[in-house]
C-alpha positions as CSV (number, residue, x, y, z in Angstrom):
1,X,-13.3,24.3,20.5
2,X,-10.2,22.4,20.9
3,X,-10.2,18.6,19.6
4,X,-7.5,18.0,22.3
5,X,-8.0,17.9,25.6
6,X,-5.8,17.7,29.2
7,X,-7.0,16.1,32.5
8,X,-4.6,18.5,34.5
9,X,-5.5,16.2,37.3
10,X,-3.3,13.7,35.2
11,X,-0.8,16.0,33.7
12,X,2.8,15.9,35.7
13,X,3.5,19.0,33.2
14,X,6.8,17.0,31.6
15,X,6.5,18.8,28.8
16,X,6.8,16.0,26.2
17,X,3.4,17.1,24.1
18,X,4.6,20.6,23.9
19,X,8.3,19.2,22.8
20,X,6.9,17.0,19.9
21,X,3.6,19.3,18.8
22,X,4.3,22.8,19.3
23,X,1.5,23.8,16.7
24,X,-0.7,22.2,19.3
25,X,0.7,22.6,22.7
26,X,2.2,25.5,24.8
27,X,3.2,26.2,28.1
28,X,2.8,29.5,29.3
29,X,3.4,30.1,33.6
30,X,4.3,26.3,34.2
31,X,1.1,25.2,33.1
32,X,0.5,23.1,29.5
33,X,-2.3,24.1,27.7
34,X,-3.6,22.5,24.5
35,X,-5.8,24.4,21.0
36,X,-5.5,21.7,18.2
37,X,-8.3,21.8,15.3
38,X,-8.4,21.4,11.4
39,X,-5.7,23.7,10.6
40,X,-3.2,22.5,12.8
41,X,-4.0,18.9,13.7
42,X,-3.0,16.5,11.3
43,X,-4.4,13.7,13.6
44,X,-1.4,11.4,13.6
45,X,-2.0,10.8,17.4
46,X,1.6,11.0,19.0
47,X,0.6,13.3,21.6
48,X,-1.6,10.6,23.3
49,X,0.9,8.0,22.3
50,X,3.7,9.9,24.2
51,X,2.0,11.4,27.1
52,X,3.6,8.9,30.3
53,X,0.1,9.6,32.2
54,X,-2.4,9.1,29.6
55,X,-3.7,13.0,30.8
56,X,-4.3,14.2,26.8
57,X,-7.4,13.2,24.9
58,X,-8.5,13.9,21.0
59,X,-12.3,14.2,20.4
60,X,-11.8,13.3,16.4
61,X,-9.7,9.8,17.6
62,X,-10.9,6.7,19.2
63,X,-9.0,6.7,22.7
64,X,-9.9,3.0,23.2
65,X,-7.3,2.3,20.0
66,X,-4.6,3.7,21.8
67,X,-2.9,0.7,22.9
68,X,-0.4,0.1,24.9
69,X,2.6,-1.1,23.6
70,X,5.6,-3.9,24.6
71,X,8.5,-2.5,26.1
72,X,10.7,-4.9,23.9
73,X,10.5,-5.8,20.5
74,X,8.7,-9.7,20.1
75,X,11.2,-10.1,18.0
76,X,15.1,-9.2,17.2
77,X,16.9,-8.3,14.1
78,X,17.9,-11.6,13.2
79,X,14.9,-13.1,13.3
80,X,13.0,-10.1,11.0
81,X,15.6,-10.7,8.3
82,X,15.0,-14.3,8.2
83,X,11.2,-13.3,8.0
84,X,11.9,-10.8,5.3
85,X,14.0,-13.1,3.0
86,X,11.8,-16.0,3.1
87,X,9.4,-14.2,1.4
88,X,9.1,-14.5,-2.1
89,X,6.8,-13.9,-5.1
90,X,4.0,-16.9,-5.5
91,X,2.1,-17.3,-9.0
92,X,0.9,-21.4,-8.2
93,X,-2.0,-21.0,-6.1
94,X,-4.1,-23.9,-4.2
95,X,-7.9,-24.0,-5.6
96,X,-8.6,-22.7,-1.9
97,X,-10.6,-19.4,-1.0
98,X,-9.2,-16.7,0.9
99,X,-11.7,-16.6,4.2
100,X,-12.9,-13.0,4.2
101,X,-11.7,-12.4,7.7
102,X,-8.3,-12.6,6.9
103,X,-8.2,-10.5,4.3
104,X,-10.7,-8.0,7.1
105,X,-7.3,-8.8,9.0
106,X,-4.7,-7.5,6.7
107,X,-7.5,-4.6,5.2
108,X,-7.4,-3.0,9.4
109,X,-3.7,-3.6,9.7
110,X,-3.3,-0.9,6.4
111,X,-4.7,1.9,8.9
112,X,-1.3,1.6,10.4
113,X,0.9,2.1,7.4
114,X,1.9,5.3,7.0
115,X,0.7,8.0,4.7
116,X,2.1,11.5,3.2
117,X,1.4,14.3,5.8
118,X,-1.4,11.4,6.8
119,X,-3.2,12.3,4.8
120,X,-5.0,8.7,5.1
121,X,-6.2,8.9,1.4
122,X,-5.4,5.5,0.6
123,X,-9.1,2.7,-0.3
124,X,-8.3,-0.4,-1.0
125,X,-10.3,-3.1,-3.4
126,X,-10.7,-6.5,-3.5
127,X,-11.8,-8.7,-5.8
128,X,-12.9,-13.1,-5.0
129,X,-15.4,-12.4,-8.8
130,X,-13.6,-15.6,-10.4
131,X,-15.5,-13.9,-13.8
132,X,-14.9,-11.0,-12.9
133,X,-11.2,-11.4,-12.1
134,X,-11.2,-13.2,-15.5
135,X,-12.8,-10.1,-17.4
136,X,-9.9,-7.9,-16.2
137,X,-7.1,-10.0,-17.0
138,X,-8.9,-10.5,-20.5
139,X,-8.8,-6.2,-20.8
140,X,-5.4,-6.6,-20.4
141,X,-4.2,-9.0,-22.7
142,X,-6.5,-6.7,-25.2
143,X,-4.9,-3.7,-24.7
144,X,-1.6,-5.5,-25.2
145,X,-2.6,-7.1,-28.1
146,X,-3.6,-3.4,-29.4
147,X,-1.5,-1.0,-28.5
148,X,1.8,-2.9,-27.5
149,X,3.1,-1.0,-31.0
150,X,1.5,2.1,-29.8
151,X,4.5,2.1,-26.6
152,X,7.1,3.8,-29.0
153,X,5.3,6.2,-30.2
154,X,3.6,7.4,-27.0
155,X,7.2,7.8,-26.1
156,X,8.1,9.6,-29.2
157,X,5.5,12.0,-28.4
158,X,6.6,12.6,-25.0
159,X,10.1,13.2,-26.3
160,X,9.1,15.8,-29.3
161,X,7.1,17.7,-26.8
162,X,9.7,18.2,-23.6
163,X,8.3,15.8,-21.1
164,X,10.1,13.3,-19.5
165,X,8.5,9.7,-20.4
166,X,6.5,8.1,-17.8
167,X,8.9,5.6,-15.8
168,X,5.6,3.0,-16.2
169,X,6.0,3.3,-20.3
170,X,9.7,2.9,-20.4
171,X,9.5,-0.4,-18.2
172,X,6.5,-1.3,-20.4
173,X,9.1,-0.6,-23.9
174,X,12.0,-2.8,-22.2
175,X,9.5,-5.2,-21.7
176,X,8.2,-5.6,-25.5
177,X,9.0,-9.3,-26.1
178,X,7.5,-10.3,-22.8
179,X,4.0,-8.4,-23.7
180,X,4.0,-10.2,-26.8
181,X,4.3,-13.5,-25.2
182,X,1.5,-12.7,-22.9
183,X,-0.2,-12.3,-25.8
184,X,0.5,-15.7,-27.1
185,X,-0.2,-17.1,-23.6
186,X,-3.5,-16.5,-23.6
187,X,-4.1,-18.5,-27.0
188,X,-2.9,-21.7,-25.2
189,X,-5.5,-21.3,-22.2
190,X,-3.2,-19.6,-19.6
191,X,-3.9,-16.6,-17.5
192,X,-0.6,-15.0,-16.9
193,X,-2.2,-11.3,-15.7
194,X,-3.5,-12.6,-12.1
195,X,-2.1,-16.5,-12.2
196,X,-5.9,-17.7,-11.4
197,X,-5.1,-16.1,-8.0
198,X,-8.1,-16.7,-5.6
199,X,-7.8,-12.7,-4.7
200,X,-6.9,-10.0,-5.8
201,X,-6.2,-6.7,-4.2
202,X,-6.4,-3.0,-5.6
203,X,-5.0,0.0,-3.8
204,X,-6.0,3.0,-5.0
205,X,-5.6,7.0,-3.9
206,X,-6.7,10.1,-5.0
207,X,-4.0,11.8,-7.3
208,X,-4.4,15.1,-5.3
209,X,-2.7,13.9,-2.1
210,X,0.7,14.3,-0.8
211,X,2.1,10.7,-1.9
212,X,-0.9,8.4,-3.5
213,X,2.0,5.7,-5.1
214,X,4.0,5.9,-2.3
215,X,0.9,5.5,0.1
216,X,-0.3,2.5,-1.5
217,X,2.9,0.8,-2.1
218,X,3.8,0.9,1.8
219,X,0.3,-0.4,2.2
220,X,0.6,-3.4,-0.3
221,X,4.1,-4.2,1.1
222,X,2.9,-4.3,4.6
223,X,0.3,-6.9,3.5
224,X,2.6,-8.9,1.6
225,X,4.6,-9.7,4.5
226,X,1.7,-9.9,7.0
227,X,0.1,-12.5,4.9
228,X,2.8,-14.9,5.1
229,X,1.9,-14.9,8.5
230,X,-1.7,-16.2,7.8
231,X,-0.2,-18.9,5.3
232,X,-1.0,-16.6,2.7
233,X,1.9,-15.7,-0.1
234,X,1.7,-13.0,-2.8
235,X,3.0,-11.2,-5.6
236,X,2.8,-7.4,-7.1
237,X,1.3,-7.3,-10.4
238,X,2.8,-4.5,-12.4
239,X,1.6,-5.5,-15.8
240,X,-1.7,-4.9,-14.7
241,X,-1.2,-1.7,-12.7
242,X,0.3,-0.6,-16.5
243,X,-3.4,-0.2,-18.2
244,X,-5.2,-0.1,-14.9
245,X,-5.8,3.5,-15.0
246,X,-6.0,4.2,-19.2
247,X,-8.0,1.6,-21.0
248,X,-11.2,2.5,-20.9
249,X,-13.0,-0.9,-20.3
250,X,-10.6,-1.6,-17.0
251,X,-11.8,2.0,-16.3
252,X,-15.2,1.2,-16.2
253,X,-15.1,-2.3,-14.6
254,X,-13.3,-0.8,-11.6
255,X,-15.7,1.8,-11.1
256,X,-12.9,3.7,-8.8
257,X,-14.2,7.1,-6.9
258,X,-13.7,10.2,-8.9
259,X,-10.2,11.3,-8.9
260,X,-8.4,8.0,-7.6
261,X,-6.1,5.8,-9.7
262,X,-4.4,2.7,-9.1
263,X,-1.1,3.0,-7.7
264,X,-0.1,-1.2,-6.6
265,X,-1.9,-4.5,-7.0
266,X,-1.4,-7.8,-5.4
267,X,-2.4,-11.4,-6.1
268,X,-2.7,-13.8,-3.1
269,X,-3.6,-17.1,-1.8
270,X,-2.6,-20.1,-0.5
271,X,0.7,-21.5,-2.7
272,X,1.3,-24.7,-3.9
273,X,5.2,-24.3,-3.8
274,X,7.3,-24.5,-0.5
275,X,10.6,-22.5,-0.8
276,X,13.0,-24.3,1.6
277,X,15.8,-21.9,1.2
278,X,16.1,-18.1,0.7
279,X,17.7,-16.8,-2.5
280,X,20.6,-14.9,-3.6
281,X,20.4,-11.1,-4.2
282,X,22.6,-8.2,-6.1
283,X,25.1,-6.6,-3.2
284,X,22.9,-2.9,-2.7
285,X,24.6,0.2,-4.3
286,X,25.2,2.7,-1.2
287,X,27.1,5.8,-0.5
288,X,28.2,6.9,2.7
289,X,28.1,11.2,2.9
């Protein structure tokens, strides 16, 4: 049984399905016919977002979220760059709860982000727990505190036995002296892991997928720009995403699915700072072949 169907009632046989899916649809005499199922389908929907007559419909897909869509941008390049650069990364936070449907706002519009061969793999987490928010940037300092001399040697180990050293422990090396003040922050009363941040949100993936860091990272990047729309500012926390997935009492505080790690984590809220004016960055490095 085919999960796609056409109404050839509808149809005006353009051949646009056929043209973008040809796993899916075929034409044989004039006449489009359709056989899509698990080992062909990857359900990213374009045949019903193309088809001009709305003839095709996917029995695995909720028609009624097939919207239709403007014929021109509500918004031009100029104005997107201006939204782009004004954001910035936020660590002062108002004393202010997050109302749960905006973050049930900005948790449906990461459906939309794309995924590796959509795969669609990507959960997210989020944490309001005050304590328990506390408890995991406390892990963290911990591990720090123990194991910032450990860094080099995991290296050297990676080194004597032919692997290349994870990207995520050389960043963690050039970043020794910071680490150690962390350390010391935490003696004078400061939380420096999650800045007292009224949220906090996890995404996480199953390793076994197509793209699990690159999944989540388009997902956390598309919320820290949508946020700003809902007075909401953020930052990535990379420090934390560091012994996320291999100290053992982070481990079990998160309490993840089998088989998922942590791949991007972001802090949010409402700021106390106002940036009036963009900043300045590095001129990209590009090459034109």
């Amino acid at each position: 049984m085919s999960w796609t169907k056409i109404d050839q009632d509808l149809c005006t046989q353009c051949g646009i399905c056929v043209a973008r899916c040809i796993l899916n649809f075929k034409e044989v005499d004039g006449v489009i016919t359709t056989n899509a199922g698990m080992a062909t389908c990857s359900l990213c929907g374009h045949c019903m977002a193309l088809c001009p007559t709305g003839a095709i419909t996917h029995e695995k897909m909720d028609m009624g979220n097939f919207i239709d869509l403007q014929k021109k941008l509500p918004f031009d390049f100029d104005g997107f760059e201006h939204f782009v650069r004004a954001r910035r990364s936020h660590r002062l936070f108002e004393d202010k709860e997050v109302p749960r449907e905006h973050l049930e706002k900005l948790v449906d519009l990461c459906r939309y982000a794309p995924t590796g061969s959509n795969r669609q793999t990507l959960e997210i987490m989020i944490i309001q727990d005050r304590d328990k928010i506390q408890r995991l940037s406390d892990h963290t300092v911990d591990f720090f505190e123990s194991r910032t001399g450990d860094l080099e040697k995991e290296a050297r180990e990676f080194e004597q036995a032919g692997k290349e050293i994870p990207q995520i422990t050389k960043s963690a090396l050039t970043m020794a002296d910071t680490l150690k003040m962390v350390v010391t922050a935490r003696q004078f009363g400061m939380e420096v892991i999650f800045h007292r941040a009224p949220a906090v949100m996890l995404f996480h993936s199953p390793t076994e997928t197509s793209t699990p860091k690159d999944d989540c990272v388009i997902a956390s990047t598309t919320v820290s720009l949508a946020a700003r729309t809902l007075d909401l500012e953020t930052t990535y926390i990379g420090l934390f995403e560091f012994v996320a997935n291999r100290y053992p009492p982070i481990v079990e505080e998160l309490d993840l699915p089998p088989g998922h790690k942590v791949f991007s984590i972001l802090i949010l809220g409402y700021p106390k700072l106002k940036f009036l004016r963009t900043v300045d960055r590095k001129p990209m490095k590009v090459r034109w072949a």
